[in-house]
N, C-alpha and C positions, 0 to 999 in steps of 0.2 A: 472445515470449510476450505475449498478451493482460494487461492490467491486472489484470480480474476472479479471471482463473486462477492471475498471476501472486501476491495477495493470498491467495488459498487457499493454494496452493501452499507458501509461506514461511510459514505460518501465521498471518497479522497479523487475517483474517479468518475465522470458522471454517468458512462454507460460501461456497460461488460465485456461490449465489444472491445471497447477501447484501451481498457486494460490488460484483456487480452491483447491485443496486440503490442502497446510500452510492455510485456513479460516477454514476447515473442523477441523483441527488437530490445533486447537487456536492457531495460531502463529501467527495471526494476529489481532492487538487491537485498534478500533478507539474509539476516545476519554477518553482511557482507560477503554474501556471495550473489551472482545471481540468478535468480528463480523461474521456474517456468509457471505460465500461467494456473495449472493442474497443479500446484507446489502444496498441501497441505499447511495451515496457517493454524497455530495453539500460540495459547495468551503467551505473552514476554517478547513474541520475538521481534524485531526491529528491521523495519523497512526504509526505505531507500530509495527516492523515485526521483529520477533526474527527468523533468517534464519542462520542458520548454525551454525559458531563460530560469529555472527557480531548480533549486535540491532541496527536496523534503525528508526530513526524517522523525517518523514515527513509530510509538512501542503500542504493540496490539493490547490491550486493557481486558476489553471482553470481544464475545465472538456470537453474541447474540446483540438485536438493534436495544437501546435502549433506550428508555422514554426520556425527552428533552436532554438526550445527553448524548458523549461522542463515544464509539466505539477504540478510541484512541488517545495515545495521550503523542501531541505535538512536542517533540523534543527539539528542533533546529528549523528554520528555514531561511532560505538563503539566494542570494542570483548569484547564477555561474559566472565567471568570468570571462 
């Protein structure tokens, strides 16, 4: 699954575009580097999203939606300084 799609999909971003766009404008970093939108996404790897005032970091769990549950597991969050 695409990065962009993958980002909607789980809900950490609420539309496609818009994630697309935080990949395009590196706000987005998986496994500390970072990713373009098109970045293929398998379980383990660890995201990174400096969005606003806040840094999120999240490990991908599953890669399909799952009923009443999260595609992720929340490891840190945090306001920038």
């Amino acid at each position: 699954m695409r990065l962009d799609k993958y980002l909607k999909v789980a809900r950490i971003i609420k539309r496609r575009t818009l994630a697309k766009e935080a990949a395009e404008k590196e706000k987005v970093e998986m496994n500390g580097k970072p990713a373009k939108p098109s970045h293929p996404i398998k379980v383990g790897d660890v995201l990174t999203l400096y969005l606003g005032s806040k840094i999120i970091k999240v490990k991908v769990t599953h890669l399909e939606p799952q009923k009443d549950g999260l595609m992720y597991e929340l490891l840190a969050e945090e306001k920038r300084p």
